[in-house]
MIKOLVEX-168887 format. One record per atom (N, C-alpha, C): residue number from 1; residue in one letter; x, y, z. Coordinates in nm, 2 decimals, decimal comma. Layout:
MIKOLVEX-168887
NUM_a_X_Y_Z
...
end
This chain:
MIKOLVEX-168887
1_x_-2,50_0,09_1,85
1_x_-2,52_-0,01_1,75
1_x_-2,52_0,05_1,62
2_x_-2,43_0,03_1,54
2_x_-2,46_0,05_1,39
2_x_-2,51_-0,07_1,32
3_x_-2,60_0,01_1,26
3_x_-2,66_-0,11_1,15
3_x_-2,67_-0,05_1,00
4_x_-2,65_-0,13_0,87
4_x_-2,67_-0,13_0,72
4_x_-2,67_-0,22_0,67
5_x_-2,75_-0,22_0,60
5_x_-2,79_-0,29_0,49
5_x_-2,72_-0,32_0,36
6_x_-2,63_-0,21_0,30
6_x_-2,54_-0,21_0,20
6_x_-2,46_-0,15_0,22
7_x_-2,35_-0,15_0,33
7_x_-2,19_-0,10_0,38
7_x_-2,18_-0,24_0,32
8_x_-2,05_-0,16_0,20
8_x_-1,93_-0,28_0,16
8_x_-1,78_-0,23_0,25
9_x_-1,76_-0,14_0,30
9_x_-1,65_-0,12_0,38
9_x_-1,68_-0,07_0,47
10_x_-1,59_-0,05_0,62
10_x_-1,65_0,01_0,74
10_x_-1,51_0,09_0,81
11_x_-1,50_0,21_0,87
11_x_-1,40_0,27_0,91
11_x_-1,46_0,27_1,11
12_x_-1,37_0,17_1,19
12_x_-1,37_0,24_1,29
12_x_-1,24_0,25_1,40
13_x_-1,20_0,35_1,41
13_x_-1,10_0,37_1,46
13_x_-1,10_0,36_1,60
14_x_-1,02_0,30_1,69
14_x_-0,98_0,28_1,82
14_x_-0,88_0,39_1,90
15_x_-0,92_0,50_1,95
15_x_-0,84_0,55_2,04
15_x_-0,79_0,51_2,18
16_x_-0,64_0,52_2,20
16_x_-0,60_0,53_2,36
16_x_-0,65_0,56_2,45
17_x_-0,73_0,63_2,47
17_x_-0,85_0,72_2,57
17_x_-0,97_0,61_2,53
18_x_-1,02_0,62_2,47
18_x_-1,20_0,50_2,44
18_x_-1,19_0,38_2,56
19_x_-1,30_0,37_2,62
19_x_-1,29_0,24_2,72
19_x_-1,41_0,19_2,73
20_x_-1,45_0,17_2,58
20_x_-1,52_0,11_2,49
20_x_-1,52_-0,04_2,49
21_x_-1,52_-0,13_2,57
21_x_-1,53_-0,29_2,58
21_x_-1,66_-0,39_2,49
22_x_-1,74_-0,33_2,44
22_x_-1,84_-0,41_2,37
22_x_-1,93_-0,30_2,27
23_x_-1,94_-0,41_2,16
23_x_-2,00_-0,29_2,10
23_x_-2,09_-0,37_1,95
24_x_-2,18_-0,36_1,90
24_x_-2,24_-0,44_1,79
24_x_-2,23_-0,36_1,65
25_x_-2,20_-0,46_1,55
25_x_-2,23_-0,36_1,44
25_x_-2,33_-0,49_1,33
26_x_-2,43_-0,46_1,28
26_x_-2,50_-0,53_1,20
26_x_-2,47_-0,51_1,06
27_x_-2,40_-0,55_0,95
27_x_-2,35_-0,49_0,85
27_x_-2,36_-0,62_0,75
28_x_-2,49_-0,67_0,71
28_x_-2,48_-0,81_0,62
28_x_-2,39_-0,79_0,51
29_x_-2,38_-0,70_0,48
29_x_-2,27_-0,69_0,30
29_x_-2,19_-0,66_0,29
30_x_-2,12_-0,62_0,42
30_x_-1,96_-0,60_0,45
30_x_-1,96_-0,74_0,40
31_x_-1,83_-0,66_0,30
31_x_-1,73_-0,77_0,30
31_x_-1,58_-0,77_0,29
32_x_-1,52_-0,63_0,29
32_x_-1,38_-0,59_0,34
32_x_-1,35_-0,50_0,51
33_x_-1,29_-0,59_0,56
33_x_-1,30_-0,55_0,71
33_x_-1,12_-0,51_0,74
34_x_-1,07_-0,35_0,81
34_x_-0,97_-0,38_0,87
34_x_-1,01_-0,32_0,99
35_x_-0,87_-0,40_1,06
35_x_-0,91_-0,36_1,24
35_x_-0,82_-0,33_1,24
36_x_-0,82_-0,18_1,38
36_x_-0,68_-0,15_1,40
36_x_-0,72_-0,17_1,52
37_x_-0,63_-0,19_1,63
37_x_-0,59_-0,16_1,80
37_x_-0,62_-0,05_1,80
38_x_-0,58_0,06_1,79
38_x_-0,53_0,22_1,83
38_x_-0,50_0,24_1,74
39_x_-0,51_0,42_1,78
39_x_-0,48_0,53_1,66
39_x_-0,42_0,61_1,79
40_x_-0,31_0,71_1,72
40_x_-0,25_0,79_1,83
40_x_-0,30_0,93_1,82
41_x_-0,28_0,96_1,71
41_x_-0,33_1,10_1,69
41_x_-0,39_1,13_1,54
42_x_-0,46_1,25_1,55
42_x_-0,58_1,30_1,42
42_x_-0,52_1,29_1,31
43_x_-0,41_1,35_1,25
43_x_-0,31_1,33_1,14
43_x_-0,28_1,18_1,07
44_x_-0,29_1,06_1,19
44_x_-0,25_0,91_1,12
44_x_-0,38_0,90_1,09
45_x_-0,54_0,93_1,17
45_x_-0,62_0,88_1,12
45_x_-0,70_0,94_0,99
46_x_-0,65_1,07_0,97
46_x_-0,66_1,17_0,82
46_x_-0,59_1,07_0,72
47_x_-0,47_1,08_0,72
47_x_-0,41_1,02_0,62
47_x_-0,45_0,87_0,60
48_x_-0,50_0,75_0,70
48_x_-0,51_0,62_0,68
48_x_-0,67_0,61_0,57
49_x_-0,74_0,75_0,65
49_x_-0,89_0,74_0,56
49_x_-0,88_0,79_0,41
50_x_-0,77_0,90_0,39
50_x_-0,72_0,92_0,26
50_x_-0,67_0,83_0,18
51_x_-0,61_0,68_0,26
51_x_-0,57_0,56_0,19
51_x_-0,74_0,47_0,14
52_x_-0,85_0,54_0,16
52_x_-0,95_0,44_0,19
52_x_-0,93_0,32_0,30
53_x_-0,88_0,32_0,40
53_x_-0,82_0,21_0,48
53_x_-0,99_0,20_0,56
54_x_-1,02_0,07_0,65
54_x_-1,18_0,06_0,68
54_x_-1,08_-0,01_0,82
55_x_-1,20_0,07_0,90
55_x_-1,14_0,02_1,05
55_x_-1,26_-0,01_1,15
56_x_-1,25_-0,12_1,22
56_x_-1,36_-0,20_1,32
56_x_-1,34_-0,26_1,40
57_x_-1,39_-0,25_1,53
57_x_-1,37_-0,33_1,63
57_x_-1,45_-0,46_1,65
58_x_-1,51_-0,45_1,76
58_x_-1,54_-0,61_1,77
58_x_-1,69_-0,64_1,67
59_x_-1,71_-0,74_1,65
59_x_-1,83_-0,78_1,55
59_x_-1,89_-0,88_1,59
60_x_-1,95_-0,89_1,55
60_x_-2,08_-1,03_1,59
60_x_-2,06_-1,15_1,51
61_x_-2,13_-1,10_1,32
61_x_-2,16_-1,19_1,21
61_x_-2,10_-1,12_1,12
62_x_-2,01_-1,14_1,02
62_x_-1,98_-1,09_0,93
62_x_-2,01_-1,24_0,80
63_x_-2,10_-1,25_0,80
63_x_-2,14_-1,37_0,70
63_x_-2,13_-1,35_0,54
64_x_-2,07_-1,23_0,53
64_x_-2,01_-1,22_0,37
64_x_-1,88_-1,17_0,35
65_x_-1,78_-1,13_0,45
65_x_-1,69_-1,09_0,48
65_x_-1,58_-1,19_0,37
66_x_-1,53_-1,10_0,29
66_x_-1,43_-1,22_0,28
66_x_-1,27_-1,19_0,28
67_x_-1,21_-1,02_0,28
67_x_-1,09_-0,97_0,29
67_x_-1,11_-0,94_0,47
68_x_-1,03_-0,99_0,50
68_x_-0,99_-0,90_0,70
68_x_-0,83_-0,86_0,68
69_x_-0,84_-0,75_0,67
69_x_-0,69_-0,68_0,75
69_x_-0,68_-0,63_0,90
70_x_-0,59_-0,71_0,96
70_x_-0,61_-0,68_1,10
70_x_-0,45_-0,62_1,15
71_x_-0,47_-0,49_1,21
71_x_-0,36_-0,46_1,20
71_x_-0,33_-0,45_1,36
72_x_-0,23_-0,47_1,45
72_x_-0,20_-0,44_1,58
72_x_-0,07_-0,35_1,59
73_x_-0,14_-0,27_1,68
73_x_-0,06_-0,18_1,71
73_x_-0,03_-0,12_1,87
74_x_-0,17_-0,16_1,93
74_x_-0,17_-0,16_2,10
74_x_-0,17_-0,38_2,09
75_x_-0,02_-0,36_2,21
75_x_-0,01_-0,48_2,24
75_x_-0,09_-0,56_2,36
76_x_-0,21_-0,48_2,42
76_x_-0,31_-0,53_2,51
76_x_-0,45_-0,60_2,38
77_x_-0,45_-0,67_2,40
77_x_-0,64_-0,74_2,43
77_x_-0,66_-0,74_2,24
78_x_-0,57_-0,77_2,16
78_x_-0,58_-0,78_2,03
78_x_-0,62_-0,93_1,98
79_x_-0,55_-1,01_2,07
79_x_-0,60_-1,21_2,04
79_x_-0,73_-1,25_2,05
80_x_-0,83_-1,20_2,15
80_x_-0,97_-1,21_2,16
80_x_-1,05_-1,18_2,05
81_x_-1,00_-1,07_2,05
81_x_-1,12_-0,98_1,91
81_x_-1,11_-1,04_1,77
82_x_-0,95_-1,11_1,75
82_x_-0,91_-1,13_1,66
82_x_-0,96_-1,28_1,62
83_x_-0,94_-1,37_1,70
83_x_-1,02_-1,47_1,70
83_x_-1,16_-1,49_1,68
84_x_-1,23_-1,42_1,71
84_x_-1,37_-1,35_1,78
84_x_-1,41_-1,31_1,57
85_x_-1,31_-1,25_1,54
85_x_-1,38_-1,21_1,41
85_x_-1,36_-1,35_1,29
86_x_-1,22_-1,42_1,34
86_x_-1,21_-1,51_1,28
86_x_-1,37_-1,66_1,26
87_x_-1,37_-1,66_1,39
87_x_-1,50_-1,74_1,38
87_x_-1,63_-1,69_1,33
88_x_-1,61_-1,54_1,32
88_x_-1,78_-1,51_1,29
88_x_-1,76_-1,45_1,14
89_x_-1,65_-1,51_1,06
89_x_-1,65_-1,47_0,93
89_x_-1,62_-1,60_0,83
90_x_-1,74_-1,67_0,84
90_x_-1,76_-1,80_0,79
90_x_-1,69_-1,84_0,65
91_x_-1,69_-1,71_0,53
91_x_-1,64_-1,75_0,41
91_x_-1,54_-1,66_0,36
92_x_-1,46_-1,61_0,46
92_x_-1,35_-1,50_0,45
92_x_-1,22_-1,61_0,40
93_x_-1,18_-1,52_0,23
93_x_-1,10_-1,60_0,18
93_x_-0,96_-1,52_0,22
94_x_-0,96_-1,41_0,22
94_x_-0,79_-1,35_0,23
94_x_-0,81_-1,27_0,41
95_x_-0,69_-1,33_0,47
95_x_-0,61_-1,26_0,59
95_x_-0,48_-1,18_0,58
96_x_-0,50_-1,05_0,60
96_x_-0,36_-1,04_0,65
96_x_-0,34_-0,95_0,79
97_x_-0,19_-0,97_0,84
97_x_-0,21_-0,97_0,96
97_x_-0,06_-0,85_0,96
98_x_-0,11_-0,72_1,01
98_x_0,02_-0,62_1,01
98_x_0,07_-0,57_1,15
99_x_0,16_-0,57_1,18
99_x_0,20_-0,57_1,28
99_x_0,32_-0,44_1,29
100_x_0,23_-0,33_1,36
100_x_0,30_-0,20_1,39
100_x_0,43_-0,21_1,52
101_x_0,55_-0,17_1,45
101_x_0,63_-0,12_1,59
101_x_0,66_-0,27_1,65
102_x_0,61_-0,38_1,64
102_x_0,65_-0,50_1,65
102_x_0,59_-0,49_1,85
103_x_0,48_-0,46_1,85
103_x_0,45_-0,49_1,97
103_x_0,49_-0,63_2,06
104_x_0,44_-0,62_2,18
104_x_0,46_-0,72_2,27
104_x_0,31_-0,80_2,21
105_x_0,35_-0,93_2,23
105_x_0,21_-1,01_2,22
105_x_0,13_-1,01_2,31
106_x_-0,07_-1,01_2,29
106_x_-0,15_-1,03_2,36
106_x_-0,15_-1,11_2,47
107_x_-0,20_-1,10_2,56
107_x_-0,24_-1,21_2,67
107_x_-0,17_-1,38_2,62
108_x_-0,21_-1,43_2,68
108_x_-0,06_-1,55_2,64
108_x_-0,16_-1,63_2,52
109_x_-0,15_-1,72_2,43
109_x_-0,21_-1,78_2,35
109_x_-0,29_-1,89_2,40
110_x_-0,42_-1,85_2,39
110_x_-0,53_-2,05_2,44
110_x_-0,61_-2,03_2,28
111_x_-0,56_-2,18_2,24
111_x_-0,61_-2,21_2,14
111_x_-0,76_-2,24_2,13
112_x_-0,85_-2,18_2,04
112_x_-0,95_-2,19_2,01
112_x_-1,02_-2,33_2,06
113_x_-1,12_-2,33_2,13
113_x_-1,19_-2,48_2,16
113_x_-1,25_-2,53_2,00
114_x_-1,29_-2,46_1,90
114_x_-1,32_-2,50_1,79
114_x_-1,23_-2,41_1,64
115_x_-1,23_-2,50_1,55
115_x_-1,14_-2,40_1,47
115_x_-1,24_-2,30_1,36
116_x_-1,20_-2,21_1,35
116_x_-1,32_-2,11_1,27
116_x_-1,34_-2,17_1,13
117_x_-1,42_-2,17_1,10
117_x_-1,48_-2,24_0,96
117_x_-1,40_-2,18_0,84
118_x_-1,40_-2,03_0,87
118_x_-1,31_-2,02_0,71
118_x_-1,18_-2,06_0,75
119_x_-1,11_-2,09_0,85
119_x_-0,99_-2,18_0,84
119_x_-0,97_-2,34_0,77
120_x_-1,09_-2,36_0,81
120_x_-1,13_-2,47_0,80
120_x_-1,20_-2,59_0,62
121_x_-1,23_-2,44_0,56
121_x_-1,28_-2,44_0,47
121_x_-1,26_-2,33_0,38
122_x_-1,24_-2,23_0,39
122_x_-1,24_-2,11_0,28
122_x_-1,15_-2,03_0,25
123_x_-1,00_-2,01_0,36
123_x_-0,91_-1,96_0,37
123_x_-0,81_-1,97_0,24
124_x_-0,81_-1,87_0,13
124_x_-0,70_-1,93_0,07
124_x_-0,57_-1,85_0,05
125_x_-0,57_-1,66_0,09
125_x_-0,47_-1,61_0,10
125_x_-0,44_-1,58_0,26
126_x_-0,30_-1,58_0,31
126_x_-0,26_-1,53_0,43
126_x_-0,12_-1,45_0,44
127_x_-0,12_-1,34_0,48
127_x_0,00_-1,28_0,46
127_x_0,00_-1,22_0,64
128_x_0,13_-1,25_0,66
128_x_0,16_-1,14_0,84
128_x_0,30_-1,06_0,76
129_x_0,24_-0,91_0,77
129_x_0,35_-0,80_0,76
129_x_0,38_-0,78_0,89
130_x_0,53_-0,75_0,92
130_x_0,66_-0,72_1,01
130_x_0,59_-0,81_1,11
131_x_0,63_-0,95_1,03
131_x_0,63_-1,04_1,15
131_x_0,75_-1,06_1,23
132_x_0,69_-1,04_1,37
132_x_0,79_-1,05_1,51
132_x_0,90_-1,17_1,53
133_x_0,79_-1,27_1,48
133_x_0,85_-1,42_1,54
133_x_0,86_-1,42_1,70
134_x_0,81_-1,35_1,78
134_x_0,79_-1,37_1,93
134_x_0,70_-1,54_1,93
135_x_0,71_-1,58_2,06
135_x_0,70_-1,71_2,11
135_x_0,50_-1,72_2,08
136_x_0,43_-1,62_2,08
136_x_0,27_-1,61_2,09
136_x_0,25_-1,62_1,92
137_x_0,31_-1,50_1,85
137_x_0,32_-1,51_1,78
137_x_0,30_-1,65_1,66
138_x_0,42_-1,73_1,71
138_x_0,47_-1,80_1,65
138_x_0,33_-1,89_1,65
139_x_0,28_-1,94_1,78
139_x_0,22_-2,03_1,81
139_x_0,08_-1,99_1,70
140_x_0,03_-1,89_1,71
140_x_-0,08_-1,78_1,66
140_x_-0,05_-1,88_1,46
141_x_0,06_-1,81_1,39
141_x_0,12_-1,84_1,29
141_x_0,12_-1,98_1,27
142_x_0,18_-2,07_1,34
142_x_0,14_-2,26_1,35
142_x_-0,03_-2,30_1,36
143_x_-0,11_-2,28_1,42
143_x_-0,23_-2,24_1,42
143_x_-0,27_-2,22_1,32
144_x_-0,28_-2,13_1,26
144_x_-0,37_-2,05_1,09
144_x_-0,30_-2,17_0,96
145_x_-0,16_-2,17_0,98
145_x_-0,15_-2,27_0,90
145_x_-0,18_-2,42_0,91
146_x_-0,18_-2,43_1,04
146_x_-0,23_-2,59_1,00
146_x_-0,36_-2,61_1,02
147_x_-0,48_-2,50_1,03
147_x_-0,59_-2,53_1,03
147_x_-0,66_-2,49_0,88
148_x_-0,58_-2,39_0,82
148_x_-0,61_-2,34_0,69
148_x_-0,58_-2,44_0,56
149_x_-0,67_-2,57_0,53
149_x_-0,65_-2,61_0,46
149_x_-0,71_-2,61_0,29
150_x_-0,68_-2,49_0,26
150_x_-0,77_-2,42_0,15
150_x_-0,68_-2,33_0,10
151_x_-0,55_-2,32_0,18
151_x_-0,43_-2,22_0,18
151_x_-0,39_-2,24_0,00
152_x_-0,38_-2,11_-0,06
152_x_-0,30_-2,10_-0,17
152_x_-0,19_-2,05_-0,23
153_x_-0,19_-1,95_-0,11
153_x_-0,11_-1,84_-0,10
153_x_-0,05_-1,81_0,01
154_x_0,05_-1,80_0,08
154_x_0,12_-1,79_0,20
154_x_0,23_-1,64_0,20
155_x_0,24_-1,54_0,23
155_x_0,33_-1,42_0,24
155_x_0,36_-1,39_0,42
156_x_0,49_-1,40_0,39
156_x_0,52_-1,36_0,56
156_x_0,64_-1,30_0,52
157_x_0,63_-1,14_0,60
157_x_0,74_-1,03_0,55
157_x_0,76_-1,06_0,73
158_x_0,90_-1,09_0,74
158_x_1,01_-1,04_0,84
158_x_1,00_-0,93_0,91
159_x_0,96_-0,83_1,04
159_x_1,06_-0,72_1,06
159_x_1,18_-0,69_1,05
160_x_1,20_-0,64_1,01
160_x_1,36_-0,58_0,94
160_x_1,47_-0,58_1,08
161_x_1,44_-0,60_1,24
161_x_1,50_-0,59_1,30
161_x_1,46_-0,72_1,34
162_x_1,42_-0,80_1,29
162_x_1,40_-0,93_1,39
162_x_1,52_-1,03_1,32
163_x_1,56_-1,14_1,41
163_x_1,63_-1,24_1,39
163_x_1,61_-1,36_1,35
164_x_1,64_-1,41_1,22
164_x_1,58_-1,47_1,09
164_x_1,60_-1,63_1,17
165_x_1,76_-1,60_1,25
165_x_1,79_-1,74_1,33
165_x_1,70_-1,80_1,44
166_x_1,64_-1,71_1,50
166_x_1,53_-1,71_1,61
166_x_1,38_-1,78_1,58
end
């Protein structure tokens, strides 16, 4: 369990090897959060911390949170967590959603039994880099926007190899 009191950023990196399934972190004044899936090797996670880049897994309350970068890069078990942070980050105004290597999508899409409050109420930037346009995806993407009614800003970058007709 990590706990603080005054973390405004958090770095936790996910390795291929970790079989790490639960985990708490207590952090009331976070309020810029990114997640990654996976890291492959020491060199990407050198350089990403040299970007000041902040990495975390799963979370409880982030009740001041208001930037989430969530980036996927392992195409297993990323929809859960992601949702998971969505609902426990009540007044988080900017998403963005990056997408490495254009993975396969999570487990198949079940829409939230309730919609997360900052969708609901607080959301006002959303950006998905190398978006796939896969079928989960898409559904994921329909979802945020039509629950995000606070939206002011909308950015969605293409992957360069995906099909615009699709």
């Amino acid at each position: 369990m990590l706990t603080s009191p005054v973390l405004f950023k958090l770095v936790v990196a996910r390795r291929d090897e970790d079989s790490l399934t639960n985990f708490t972190v207590k952090v009331p004044s976070l309020k810029i959060l990114t997640y990654k899936t996976r890291f492959h090797d020491e060199e990407e996670v050198k350089e990403e911390e040299e970007e000041e880049e902040y990495y975390i897994s799963n979370a409880i309350k982030f009740s001041r949170l208001i930037e989430l970068y969530f980036t996927i890069e392992d195409p297993v078990d990323w929809l859960e967590p992601f949702i998971c942070l969505l609902q426990n980050s009540p007044i988080l105004k900017a998403l963005t959603i990056f997408t490495i290597g254009c993975p396969p999508s999570s487990s198949s899409w079940n829409q939230p039994s309730t919609i997360p409050p900052c969708l609901s109420s607080q959301l006002e930037t959303f950006k998905w880099l190398d978006y796939g346009g896969k079928e989960d995806d898409k559904q994921l993407m329909t979802y945020i926007l039509a629950n995000s009614i606070c939206l002011k800003t909308v950015d969605i970058k293409l992957i360069p190899t995906c099909n615009i007709e699709e």
